[in-house]
Structures are given as structure tokens and as C-alpha cells.
C-alpha positions as a printed NumPy array, in Angstrom:
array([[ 79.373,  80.339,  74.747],
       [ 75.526,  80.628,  75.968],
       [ 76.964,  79.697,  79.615],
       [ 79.618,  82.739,  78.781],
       [ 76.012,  84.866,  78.073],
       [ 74.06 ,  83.581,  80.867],
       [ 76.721,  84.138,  83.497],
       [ 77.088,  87.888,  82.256],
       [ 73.523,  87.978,  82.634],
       [ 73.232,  87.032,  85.732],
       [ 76.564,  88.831,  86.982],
       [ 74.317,  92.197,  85.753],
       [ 71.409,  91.541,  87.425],
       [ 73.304,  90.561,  90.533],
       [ 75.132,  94.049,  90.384],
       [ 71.869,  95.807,  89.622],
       [ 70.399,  94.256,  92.99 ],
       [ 73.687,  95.017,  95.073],
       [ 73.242,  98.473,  93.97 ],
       [ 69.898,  99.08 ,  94.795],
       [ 70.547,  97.149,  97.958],
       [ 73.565,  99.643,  99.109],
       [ 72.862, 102.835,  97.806],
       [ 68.765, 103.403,  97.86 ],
       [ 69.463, 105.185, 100.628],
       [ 70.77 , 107.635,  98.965],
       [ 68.217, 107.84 ,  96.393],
       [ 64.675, 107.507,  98.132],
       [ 63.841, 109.148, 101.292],
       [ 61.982, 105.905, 102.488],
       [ 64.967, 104.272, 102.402],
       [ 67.393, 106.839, 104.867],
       [ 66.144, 104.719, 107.868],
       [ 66.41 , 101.701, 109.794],
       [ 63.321, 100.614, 108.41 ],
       [ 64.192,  99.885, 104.863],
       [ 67.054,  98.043, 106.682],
       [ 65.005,  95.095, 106.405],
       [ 63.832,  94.938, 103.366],
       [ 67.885,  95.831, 102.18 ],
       [ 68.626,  92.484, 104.031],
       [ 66.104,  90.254, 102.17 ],
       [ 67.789,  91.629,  99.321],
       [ 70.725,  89.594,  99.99 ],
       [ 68.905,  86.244,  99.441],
       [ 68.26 ,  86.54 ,  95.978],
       [ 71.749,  88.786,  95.873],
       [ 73.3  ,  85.445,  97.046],
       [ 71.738,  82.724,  94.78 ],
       [ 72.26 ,  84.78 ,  91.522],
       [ 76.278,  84.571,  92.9  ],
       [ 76.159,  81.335,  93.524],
       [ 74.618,  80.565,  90.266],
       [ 77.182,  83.237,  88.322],
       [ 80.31 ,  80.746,  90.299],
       [ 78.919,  77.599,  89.086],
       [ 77.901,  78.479,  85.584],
       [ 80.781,  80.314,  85.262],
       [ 83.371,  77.85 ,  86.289],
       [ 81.837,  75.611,  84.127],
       [ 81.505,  77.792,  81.03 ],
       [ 85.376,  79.211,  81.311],
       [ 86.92 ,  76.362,  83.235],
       [ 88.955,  78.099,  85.911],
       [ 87.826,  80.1  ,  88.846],
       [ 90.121,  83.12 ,  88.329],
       [ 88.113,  83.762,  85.465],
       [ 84.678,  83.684,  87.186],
       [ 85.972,  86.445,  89.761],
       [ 87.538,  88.664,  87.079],
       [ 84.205,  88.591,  84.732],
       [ 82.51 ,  89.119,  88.022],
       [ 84.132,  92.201,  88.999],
       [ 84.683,  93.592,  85.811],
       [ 81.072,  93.478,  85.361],
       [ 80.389,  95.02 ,  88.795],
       [ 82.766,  97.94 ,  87.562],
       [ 80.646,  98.348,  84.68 ],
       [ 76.985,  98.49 ,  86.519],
       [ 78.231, 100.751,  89.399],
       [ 79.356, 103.894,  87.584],
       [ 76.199, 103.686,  85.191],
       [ 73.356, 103.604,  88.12 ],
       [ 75.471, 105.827,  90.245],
       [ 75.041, 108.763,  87.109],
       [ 71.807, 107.407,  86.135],
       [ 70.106, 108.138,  89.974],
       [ 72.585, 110.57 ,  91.51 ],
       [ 74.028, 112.45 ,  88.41 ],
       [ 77.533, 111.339,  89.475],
       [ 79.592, 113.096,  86.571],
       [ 81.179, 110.61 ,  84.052],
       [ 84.956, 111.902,  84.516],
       [ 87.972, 110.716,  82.751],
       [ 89.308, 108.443,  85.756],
       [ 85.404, 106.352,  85.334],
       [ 85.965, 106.188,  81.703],
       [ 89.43 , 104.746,  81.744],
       [ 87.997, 102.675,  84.589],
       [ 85.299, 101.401,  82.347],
       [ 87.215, 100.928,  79.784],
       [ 89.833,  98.775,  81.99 ],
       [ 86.651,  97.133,  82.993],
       [ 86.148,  95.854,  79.51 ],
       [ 89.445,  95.015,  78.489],
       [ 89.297,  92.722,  81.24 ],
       [ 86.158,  91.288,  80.497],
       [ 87.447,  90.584,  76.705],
       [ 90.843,  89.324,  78.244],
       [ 88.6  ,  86.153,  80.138],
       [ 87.088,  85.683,  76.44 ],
       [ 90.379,  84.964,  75.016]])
């Protein structure tokens, strides 16, 4: 169950990364250019070994792959929607709730 924890962890602060990586251009004027373009690409490193930590952990702690990718994305639908409001005032509408909520159920549904 602590693997279970520790890849969720790490799923979220992948997520939170990818996020900032992607859409800080849309948030901080320094980061409209070609110059933050750089520093968006070093990103990935980290970006890549927290995903490659999340696959092994994960495959380890639920014992099938499938799994791994479903926690993985349901976790990425959780993060998106809740920085996206949080730094562009995206409007929580009834499609992202039921989306969250999906999100969730799937999350519980790897649990079982």
C-alpha cells in the first residue's frame, strides 16, 4: 500500500511539472517566447525520471501495467482542471466535474 501512496505521489508531482511545463506560457509573460523554450525543455528531464519511477513502482505495487497507465492518467485528469482554474480562472463546469469525478472512480477502480 505505501508503493500505492508513493506512486500517486509521484504521478502528482509529475502532472504538476507537465503543467507548468506546457501551459506557463499562458500564465507569465516571460514565458510567451522562445526563450523560456529552454528552460520548458529541461523540464522534461526530471518530467521523465518521476515517469519512469511512477512505471516501476507502480507495476510493482499493483502488479499489472494497465493499472499503472490508468492511475497515471486518472491522476493527470485530476491535476489539470485544478491548476488550469487555479492560474487561468478556467470555470469549474459540469462536464470537468463529471470528468473529475470519472477521474476518481477510476482511480478507486485500480484500488480494488
Amino acid at each position: 500500500m505505501i508503493k500505492i501512496f508513493f506512486t500517486t505521489l509521484l504521478f502528482i508531482l509529475a502532472n504538476v511539472l507537465i503543467w507548468y511545463q506546457l501551459n506557463s506560457q499562458l500564465v507569465w509573460k516571460w514565458a510567451e517566447g522562445y526563450k523560456s523554450m529552454l528552460i520548458m525543455s529541461l523540464l522534461g528531464i526530471p518530467i521523465s525520471l518521476l515517469l519512469w519511477y511512477c512505471t516501476k513502482i507502480g507495476y510493482v505495487a499493483f502488479g499489472n501495467l494497465w493499472a499503472v497507465r490508468f492511475f497515471g492518467f486518472a491522476t493527470s485528469m485530476l491535476i489539470f482542471p485544478i491548476m488550469t482554474y487555479f492560474y487561468l480562472g478556467e470555470p469549474m463546469t459540469m462536464k470537468v466535474i463529471l470528468t473529475l469525478g470519472l477521474a476518481v472512480i477510476i482511480m478507486l477502480l485500480q484500488l480494488i
